[in-house]
N, C-alpha and C positions, 0 to 999 in steps of 0.2 A: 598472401596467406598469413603473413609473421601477424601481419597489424589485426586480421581479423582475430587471431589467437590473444594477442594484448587486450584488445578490445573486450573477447569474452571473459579474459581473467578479470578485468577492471567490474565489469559487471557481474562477475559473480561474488567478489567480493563487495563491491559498492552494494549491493543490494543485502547482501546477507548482514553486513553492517545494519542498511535502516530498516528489515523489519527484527535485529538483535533489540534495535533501541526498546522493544515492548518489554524486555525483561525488566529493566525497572520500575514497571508496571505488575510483573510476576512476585519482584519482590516485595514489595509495597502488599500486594495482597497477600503472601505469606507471611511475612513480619506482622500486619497489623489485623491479620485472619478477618480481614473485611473487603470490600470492596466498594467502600467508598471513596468519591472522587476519581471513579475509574469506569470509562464506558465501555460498555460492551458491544456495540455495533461494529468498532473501524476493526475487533479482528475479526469477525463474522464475515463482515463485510470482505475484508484483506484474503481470508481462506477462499471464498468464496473466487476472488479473483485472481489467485494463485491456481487454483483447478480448473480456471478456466484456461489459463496461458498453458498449463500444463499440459492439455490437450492437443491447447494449439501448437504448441514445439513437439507432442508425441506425432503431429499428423505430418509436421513440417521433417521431421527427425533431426531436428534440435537440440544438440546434448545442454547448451546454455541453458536455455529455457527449462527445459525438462529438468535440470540439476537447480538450478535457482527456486523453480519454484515450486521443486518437493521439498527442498528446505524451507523453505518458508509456509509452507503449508504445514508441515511439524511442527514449526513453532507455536502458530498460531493454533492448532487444536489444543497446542498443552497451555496456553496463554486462556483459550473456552474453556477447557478442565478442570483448570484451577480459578477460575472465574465460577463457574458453575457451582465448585465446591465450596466458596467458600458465600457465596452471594447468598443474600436476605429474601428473595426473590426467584427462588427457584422453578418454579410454575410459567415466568413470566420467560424468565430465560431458556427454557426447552420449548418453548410455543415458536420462541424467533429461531432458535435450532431446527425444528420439525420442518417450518414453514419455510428456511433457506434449503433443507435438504429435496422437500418437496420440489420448488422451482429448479433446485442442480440436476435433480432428475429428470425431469418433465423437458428441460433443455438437452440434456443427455439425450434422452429418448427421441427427441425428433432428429436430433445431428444424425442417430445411427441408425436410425430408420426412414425417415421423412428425408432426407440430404444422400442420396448414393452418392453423387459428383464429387472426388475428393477436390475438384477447383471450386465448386460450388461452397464446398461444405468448411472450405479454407475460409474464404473470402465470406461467408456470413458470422462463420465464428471471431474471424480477427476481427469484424467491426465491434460484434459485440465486445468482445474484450475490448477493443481499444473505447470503446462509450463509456466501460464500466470506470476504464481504467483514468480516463479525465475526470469523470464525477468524481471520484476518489479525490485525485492532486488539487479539484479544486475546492473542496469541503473546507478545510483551514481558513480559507477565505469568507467565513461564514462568521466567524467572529472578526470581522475588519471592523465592522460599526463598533462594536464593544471595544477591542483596543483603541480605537482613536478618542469614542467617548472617554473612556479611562485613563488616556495615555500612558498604558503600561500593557508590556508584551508577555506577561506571564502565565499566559493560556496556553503560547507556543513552546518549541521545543526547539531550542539553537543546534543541539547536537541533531536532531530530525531533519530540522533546514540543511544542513551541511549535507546532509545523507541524501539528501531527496534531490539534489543539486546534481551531485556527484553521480549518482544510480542516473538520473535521469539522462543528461547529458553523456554517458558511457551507452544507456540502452538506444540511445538517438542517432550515434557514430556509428556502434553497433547495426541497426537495423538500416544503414544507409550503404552498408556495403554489398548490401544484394542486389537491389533494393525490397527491403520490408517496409512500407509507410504503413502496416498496421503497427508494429511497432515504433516508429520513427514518431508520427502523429500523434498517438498517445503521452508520450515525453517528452514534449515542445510545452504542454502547459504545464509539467511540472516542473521545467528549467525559469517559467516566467515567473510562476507562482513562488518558488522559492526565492529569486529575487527581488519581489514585493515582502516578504518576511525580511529577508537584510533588510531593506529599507524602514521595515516597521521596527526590526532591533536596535539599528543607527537611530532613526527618528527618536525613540522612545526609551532611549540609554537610557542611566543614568545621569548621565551629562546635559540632557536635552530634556526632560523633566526631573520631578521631585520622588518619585518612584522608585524603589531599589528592584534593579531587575535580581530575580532567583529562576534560572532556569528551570521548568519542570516538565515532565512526558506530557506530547499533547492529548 
């Protein structure tokens, strides 16, 4: 019991750490009352799969779960808010609002209607999260082509990499001691994924090309 208690500190910190990393992304758009060079999808997206886990630790009765990722669902709406507010693009950005709240609902609605079986209703929600939640870890890997053409790692995020490492690998310990492999699965590619980033920051130092690395939020 001590280790599962270590376990869930380690993750509730480790996580509250990498989705904190978005604030300098909050400030940047206060500071510069823009939001350019600042996407709006990964927290949409991020919220999005925070209320999904939230669910699934409310049905599992989860205090981890359920505490990790109502904090990070607060963040990330105040991260939309201030994006919303401040964005050239207003119109554009409550359409993808409307259109995520639509699908959260319409998923909602079949879980509590269409699914009585809470083993059933487990066991199709954890996949889903756990799909959402690899798509996610692996998205970074989207710009591999671009960093290698460029040989420079300044899309990524070294403080994220470290986060995403650390979160991941504590929620994979974490979810092995029940066993959860909806949880466990899901954090296997983001323990590899972020090891492929060290090797793109090692490769693509300074030392190893002509590039000055400046770390920036991805």
């Amino acid at each position: 019991m001590e280790i599962l208690e270590i376990l869930s500190w380690c993750c509730l910190l480790f996580t509250i750490w990498m989705f904190a990393t978005g604030l300098s992304d909050l400030r940047r758009m206060i500071s510069a009352g823009s939001t350019d060079n600042i996407q709006f999808l990964p927290f949409l997206s991020t919220a999005l799969n925070n209320l999904g886990w939230l669910y699934y630790g409310h049905l599992r009765s989860d205090w981890t779960l359920m505490t990790v990722n109502s904090i990070g669902v607060t963040l990330q709406i105040c991260y939309i808010l201030v994006y919303l507010y401040f964005s050239n693009e207003k119109f554009q950005v409550l359409a993808k609002i409307i259109f995520a709240s639509s699908v959260l609902a319409t998923v909602y609605l079949y879980f509590t209607m269409m699914v009585s079986n809470l083993e059933i209703r487990l066991n199709q929600l954890g996949l889903l999260c756990s799909v959402f939640t690899i798509s996610m870890y692996l998205s970074p890997l989207a710009d591999l082509a671009k960093i290698i053409r460029t040989r420079s790692t300044k899309c990524l995020s070294f403080s994220l990499t470290v986060a995403t490492i650390l979160t991941s690998t504590s929620w994979t310990l974490y979810g092995l001691q029940f066993p959860d492999y909806y949880i466990v699965v899901p954090n296997v590619p983001g323990i590899l994924t972020s090891l492929v980033r060290f090797w793109l920051f090692w490769r693509y130092s300074p030392g190893h090309d002509k590039y000055v690395y400046r770390p920036v939020q991805a």
